[in-house]
C-alpha positions in Angstrom: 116.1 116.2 83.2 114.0 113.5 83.2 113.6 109.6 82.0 112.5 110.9 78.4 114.9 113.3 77.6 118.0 111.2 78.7 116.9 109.2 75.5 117.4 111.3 73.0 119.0 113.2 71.1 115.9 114.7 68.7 116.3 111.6 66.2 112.9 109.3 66.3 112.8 106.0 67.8 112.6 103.3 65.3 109.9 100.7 65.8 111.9 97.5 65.5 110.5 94.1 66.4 114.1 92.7 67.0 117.3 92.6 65.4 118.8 90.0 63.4 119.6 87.1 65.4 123.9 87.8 64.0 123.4 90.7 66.5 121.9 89.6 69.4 123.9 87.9 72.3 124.2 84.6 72.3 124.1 82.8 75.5 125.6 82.9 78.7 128.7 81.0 77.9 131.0 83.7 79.1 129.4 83.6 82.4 131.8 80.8 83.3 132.2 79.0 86.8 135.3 80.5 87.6 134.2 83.8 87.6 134.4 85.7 91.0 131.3 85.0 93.0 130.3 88.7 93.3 129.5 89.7 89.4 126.0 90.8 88.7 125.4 87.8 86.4 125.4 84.7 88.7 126.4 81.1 87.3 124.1 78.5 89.1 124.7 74.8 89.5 122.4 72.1 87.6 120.7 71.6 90.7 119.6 74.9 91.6 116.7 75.6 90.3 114.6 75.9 93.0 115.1 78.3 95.3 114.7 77.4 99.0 114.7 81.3 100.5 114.8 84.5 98.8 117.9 85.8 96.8 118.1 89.6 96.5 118.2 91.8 99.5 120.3 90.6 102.6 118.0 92.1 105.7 120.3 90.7 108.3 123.8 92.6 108.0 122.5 95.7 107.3 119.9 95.8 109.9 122.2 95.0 112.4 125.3 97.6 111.5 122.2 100.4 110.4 120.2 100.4 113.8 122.8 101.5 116.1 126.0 102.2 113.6 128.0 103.6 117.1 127.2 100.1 118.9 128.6 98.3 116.1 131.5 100.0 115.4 132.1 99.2 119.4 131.5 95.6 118.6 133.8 95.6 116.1 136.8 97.0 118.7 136.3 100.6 117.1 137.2 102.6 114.8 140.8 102.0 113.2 143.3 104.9 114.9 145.3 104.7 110.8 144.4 105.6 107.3 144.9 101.9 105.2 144.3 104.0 102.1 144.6 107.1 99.8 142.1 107.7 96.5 140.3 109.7 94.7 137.0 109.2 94.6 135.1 106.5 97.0 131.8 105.7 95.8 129.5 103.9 98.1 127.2 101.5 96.2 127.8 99.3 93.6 123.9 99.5 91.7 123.9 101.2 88.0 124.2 104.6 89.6 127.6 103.5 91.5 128.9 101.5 88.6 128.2 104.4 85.9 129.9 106.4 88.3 132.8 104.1 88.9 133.1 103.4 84.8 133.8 107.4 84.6 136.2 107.6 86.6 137.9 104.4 86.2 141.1 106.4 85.7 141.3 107.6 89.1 142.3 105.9 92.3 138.8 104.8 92.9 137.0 101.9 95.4 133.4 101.2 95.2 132.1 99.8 98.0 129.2 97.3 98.2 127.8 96.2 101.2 126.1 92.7 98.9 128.0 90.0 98.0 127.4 91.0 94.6 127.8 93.9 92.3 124.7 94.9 90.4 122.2 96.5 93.0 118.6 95.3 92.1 120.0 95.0 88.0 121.4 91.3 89.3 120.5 88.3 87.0 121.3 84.4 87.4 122.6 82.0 84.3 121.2 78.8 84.5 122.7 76.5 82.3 122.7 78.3 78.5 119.5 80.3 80.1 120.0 84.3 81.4 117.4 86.2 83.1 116.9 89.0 85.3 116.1 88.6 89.0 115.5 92.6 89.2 115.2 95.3 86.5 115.1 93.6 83.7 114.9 96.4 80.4 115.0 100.2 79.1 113.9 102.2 76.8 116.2 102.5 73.3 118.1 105.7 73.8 119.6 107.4 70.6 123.0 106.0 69.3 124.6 109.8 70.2 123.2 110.5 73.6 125.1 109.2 77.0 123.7 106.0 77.5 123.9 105.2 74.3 127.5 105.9 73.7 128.0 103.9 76.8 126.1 100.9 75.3 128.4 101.8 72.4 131.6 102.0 74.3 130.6 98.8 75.7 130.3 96.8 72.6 126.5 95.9 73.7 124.7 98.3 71.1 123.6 95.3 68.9 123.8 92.5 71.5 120.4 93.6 72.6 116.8 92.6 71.5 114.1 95.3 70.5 110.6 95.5 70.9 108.5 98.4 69.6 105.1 99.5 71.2 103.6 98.7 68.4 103.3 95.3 69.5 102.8 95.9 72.8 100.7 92.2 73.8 98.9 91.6 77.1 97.2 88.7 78.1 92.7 89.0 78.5 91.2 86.8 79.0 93.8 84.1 79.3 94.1 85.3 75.6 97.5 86.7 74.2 95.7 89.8 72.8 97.8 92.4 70.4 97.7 95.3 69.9 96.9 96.6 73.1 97.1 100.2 71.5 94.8 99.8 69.2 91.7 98.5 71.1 92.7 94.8 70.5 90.7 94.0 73.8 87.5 96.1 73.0 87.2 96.4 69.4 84.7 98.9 69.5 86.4 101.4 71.8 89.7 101.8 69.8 89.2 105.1 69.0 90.0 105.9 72.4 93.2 103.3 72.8 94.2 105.1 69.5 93.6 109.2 71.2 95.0 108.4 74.3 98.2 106.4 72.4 99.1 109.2 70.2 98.7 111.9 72.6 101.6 110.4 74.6 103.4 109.7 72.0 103.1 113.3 71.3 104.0 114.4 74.7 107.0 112.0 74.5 108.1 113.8 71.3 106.9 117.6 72.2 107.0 118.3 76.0 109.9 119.6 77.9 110.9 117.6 80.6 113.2 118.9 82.8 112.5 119.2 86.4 112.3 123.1 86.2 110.4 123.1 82.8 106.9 123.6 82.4 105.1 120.2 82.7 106.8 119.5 85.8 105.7 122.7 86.9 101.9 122.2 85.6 101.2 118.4 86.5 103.5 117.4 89.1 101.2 118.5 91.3 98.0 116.1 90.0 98.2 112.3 90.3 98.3 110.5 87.2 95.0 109.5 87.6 93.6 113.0 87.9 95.6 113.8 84.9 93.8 111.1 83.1 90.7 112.4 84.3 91.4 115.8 83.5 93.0 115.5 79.5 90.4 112.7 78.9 87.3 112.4 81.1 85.8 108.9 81.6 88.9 106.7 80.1 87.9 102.7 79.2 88.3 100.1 81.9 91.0 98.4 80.2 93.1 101.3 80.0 92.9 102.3 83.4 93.5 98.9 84.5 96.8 98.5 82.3 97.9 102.2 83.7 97.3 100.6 87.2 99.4 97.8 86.6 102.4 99.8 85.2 102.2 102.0 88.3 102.4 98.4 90.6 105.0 97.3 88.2 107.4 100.5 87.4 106.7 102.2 90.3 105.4 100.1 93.1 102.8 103.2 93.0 99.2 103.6 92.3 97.7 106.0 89.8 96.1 108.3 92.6 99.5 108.6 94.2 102.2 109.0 91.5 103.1 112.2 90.0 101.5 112.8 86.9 104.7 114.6 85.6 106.7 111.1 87.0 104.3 108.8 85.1 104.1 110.5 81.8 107.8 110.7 81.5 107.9 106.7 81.7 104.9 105.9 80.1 105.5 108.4 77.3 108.8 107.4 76.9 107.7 104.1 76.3 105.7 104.9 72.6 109.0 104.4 71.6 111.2 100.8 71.7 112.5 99.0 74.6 115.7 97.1 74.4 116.5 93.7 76.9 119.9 91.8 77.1 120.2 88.6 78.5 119.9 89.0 82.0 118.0 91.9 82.0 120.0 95.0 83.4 122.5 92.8 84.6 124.3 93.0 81.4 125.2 96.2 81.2 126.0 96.1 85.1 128.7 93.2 84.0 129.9 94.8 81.4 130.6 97.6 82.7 132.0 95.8 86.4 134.6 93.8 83.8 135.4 97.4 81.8 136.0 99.0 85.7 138.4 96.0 86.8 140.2 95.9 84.0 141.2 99.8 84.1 140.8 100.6 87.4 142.1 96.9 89.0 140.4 94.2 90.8 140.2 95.9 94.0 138.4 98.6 92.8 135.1 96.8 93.3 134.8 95.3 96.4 131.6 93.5 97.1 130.7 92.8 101.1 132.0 96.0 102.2 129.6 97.8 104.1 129.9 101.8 104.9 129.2 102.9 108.4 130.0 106.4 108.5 131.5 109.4 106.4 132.9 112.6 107.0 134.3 115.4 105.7 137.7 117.0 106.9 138.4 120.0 104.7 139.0 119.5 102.0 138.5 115.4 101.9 136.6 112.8 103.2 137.0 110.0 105.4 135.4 106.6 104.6 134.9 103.8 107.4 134.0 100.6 106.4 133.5 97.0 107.1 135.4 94.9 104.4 134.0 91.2 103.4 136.6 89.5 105.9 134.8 91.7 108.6 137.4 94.2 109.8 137.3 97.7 109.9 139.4 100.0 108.0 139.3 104.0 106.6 140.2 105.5 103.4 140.4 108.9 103.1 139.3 110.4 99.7 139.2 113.9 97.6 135.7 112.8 96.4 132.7 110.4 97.9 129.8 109.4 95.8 127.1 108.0 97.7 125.5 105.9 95.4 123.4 103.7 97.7 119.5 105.1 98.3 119.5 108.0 100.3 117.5 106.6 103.6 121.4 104.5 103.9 123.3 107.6 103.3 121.2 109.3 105.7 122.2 107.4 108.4 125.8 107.7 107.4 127.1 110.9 107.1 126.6 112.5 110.3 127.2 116.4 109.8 124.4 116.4 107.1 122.6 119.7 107.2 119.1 119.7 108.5 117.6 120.7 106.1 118.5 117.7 103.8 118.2 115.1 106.2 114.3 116.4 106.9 114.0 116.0 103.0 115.7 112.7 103.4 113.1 111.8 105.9 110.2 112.5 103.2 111.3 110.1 100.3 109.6 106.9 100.9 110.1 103.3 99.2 108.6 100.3 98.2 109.1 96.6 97.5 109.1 94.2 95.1 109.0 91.0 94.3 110.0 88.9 91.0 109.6 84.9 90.0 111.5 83.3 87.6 109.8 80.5 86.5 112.1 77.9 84.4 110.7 75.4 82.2 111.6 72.0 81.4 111.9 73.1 77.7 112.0 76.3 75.5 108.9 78.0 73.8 108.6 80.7 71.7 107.6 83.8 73.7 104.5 86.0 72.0 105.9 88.9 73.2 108.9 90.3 75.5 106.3 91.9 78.1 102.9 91.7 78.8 100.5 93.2 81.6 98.0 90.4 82.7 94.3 91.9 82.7 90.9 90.8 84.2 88.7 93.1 83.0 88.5 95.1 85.9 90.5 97.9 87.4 92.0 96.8 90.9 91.7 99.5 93.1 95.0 100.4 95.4 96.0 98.2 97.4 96.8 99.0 101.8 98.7 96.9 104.1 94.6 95.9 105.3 93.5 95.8 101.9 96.5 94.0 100.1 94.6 93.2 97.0 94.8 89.3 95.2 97.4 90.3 91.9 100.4 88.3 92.9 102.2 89.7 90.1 100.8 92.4 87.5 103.2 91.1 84.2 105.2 89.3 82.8 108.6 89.5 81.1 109.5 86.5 79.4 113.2 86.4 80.8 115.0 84.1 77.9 113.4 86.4 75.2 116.6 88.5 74.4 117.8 85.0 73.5 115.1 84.1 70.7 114.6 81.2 73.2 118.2 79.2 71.8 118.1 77.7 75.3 117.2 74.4 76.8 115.2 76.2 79.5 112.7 79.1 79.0 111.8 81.3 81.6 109.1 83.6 82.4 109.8 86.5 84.9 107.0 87.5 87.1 107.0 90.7 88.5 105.0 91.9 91.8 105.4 95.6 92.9 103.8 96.0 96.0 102.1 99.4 95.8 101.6 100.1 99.7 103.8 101.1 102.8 105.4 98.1 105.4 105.3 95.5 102.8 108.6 94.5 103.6 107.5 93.1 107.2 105.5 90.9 105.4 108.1 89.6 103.3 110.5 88.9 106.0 108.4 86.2 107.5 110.2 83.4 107.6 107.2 81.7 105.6 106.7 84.0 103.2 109.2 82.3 100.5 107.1 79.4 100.0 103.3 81.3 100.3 104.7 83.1 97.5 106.0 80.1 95.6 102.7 78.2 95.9 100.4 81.4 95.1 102.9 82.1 92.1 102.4 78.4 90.8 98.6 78.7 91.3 98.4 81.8 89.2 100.9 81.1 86.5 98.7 77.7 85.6 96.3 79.8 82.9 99.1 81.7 81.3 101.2 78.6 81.4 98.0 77.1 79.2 97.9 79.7 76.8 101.3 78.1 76.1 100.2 74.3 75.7 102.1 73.9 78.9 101.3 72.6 82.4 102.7 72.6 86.1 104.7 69.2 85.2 106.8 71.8 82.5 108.1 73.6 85.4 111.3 72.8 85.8 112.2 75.1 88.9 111.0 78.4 90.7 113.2 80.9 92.5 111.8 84.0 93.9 113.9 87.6 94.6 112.9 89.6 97.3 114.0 93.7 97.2 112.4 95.3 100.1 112.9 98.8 99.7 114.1 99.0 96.2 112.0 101.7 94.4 111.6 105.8 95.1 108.2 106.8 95.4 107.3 109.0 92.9 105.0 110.7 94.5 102.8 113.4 93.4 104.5 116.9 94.7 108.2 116.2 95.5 109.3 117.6 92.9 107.3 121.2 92.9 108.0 120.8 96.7 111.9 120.5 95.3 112.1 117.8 98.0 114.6 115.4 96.2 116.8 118.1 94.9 117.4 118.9 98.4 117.8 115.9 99.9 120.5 115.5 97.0 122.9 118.7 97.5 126.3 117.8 98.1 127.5 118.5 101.5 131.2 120.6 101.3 131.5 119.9 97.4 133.1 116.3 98.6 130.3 114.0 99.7 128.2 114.3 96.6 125.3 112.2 95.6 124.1 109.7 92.4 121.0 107.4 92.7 117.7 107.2 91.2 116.5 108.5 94.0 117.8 111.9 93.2 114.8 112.2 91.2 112.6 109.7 93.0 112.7 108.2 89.3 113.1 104.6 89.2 115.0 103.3 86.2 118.4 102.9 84.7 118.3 105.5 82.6 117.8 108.2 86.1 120.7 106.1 87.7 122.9 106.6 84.9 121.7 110.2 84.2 122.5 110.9 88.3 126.2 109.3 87.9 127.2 111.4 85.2 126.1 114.5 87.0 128.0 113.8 89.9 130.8 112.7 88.0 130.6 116.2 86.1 130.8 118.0 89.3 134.3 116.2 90.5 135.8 116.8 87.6 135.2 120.0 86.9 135.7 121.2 91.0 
């Protein structure tokens, strides 16, 4: 299955603006200062604001265990001669797809371990003061009440605690214009009978197609780029819409419309016609909520944060898990089960009796980075919209590592929206997907925190005075760095079956739950990927 049909459950999607303020999370006043320092929400002093080097990915720890795993473990003294543990199920990564995974299972004997210092994988957020926003994935798309992820939600106690937004008021900004609605031609009046054709056929392809990986679509478009699909269903399509579509590629892929899978990009796109729902903290919230449900059933070391994974194996019929805990020695567990949550170009270099086969298909997903800005102001405002793409006018063409393009961030989520703005700070969350290969070099420069920072400032100024507000409302800046976050959805791999390969279990014990399964990049894949791996343990 695919992004649209792990929403549903055949009931329509309402199109609700927002819920009553009653059912909306308040605030962040339960993330409190002494809360353990690995949660997905983070609690930042008053004087934190600014950020003085990335948060996000660490590139130093894992680089150095990662390049030569054998020469580490030898640094280290070697590997541990003694089992220090017994479970059930290990799962290796603590992102949405290790945490679903960990929340299912939560009456096992379970560990998840997370090489970060904090639980969450790229669905992190940061309180600061009564303010919560997302320093990664930040949203998803309202799933019925009845399917999984929303019985989760439900389970949870978060079903109401989130805002809504429906497409109907999707807003960008032309122009240095708030301009709504997008979908009806709001920035070229006289072409809206094209923003209205192209609209409602992918609403009806949201509500029609058949979307799982071995249905039809995916066998007649995964093939063609999104682009070509465009120019096949449509012919010559309006500037403004290709530019948008460009921008959501950069932004939900880190792809480029003559790259990503048609197939891929309808199934977000399309499933977007529908409403989107944001907590407090983005993604974060659920990843909190559901770290607090896995503590309190499963016990406090169940989720242990700054353990990093260096190799697993299989011996009949179990596995054996060697790790570096947060306190930096090494131990083993051996387990019935192994979930390897983290992205698959980690597992790869982890489990050395992988078959060939699926460590060449390994080798052909590829990834991207991404940046994100939150930008807090000295005082709240009254957001026109949650999201909003930011167009020129013109459509940017792709972007290459010698051609890197002058967008330093293609939209805007306004971070303290999910809040009605009840906060002393606003915040706007600026995203930049970075659509080409080797970004990442470019973001480890050790200079590259504050060239983003200033080019983020510069750019933010016209959008800021759409707002009545200036540089001098800034109250702080901190930038995220997430330098291979995001699978590739390229055009192909899934006709080519390359990702189903590269996620067969090995031995029905090492078995495999990320987005990456799919090369799909959003919650609603990492969740969908838990479950089936949780599925097959249980029913082995």
């Amino acid at each position: 299955m695919q992004r649209r049909d792990f929403l549903k459950t055949g009931i329509s999607l309402a199109a609700i603006s927002s819920l009553p303020a009653s059912g909306l999370a308040k605030g962040s006043e339960w993330v409190n200062s002494n809360m353990p320092d690995d949660w997905p929400v983070a609690r930042l002093k008053d004087s934190e604001n600014n950020s003085i080097d990335f948060n996000g990915d660490d590139i130093n720890r894992p680089h150095d265990a990662f390049w030569n795993i054998d020469g580490y473990i030898a640094k280290k003294g070697g590997e541990p001669s003694s089992i220090s543990e017994d479970l059930d199920v290990v799962v290796v990564g603590a992102g949405v797809a290790g945490l679903s995974t960990a929340y299912y299972l939560r009456d096992k004997k379970i560990a998840v371990l997370e090489m970060d210092f904090r639980l969450g994988g790229n669905s992190k957020g940061e309180a600061y003061k009564n303010a919560m926003y997302s320093t990664g994935a930040a949203y998803f798309v309202e799933p019925d009440q009845q399917a999984p992820l929303g019985q989760l939600l439900t389970e949870l106690g978060v079903w109401d605690h989130a805002r809504r937004e429906s497409s109907d008021h999707t807003t960008v900004l032309y122009n240095n214009k708030f301009t709504s609605p997008f979908w009806k031609g709001a920035t070229d009046k006289a072409a809206s009978e094209q923003f209205k054709k192209i609209f409602t056929r992918l609403t009806e392809i949201g509500a029609e197609a058949d979307f799982d990986y071995n249905g039809e679509l995916a066998r007649t478009v995964d093939h063609l780029t999104f682009e070509e699909w465009l120019k096949k269903e449509f012919g010559d399509v309006h500037p403004h819409l290709l530019e948008y579509f460009q921008l959501y590629g950069w932004s939900s892929f880190c792809g480029s419309t003559d790259e990503l899978s048609a197939y891929q990009y309808l199934g977000f796109i399309c499933a977007e016609t529908g409403s989107l729902m944001a907590y407090p903290g983005g993604n974060a919230y659920v990843a909190h909520k559901m770290a607090q449900a896995i503590r309190k059933s499963a016990g406090t070391k169940s989720l242990r944060a700054g353990a990093i994974v260096l190799r697993v194996t299989t011996e009949g019929d179990s596995a054996v898990v060697l790790y570096e805990d947060a306190m930096g020695n090494l131990k083993k567990i051996r387990a019935k089960k192994v979930v390897m949550a983290c992205q698959k170009f980690v597992a790869r270099r982890l489990i050395p009796e992988m078959p060939k086969e699926q460590f060449d298909a390994l080798g052909q997903l590829m990834y991207r980075a991404y940046l994100v800005g939150n930008i807090i102001t000295k005082k709240p405002f009254q957001s026109p919209s949650y999201e909003l793409y930011c167009l020129r006018g013109q459509v940017p063409p792709s972007p290459t590592p010698m051609r890197r393009g002058d967008r330093s961030f293609t939209d805007i989520c306004y971070g303290t929206w999910a809040q009605q703005e009840q906060v002393d700070h606003s915040v706007l969350t600026l995203y930049h997907g970075i659509p080409y290969d080797g970004a990442r070099q470019f973001l480890f420069n050790p200079a590259s925190h504050d060239k983003y920072k200033n080019k983020y400032l510069t750019d933010v100024e016209p959008i800021l005075k759409t707002m009545n507000l200036g540089l001098d409302d800034i109250h702080g800046i901190r930038l995220t760095r997430w330098g291979h976050a995001l699978p590739l959805s390229q055009a192909g791999l899934i006709q080519k079956g390359i990702p189903q390969r590269a996620s067969t279990n090995i031995n029905n014990v090492i078995h495999f739950a990320n987005q990456d399964n799919w090369a799909n990049p959003c919650f609603e894949t990492a969740h969908h990927c838990a479950l089936e791996a949780v599925h097959s343990i249980l029913n082995d």
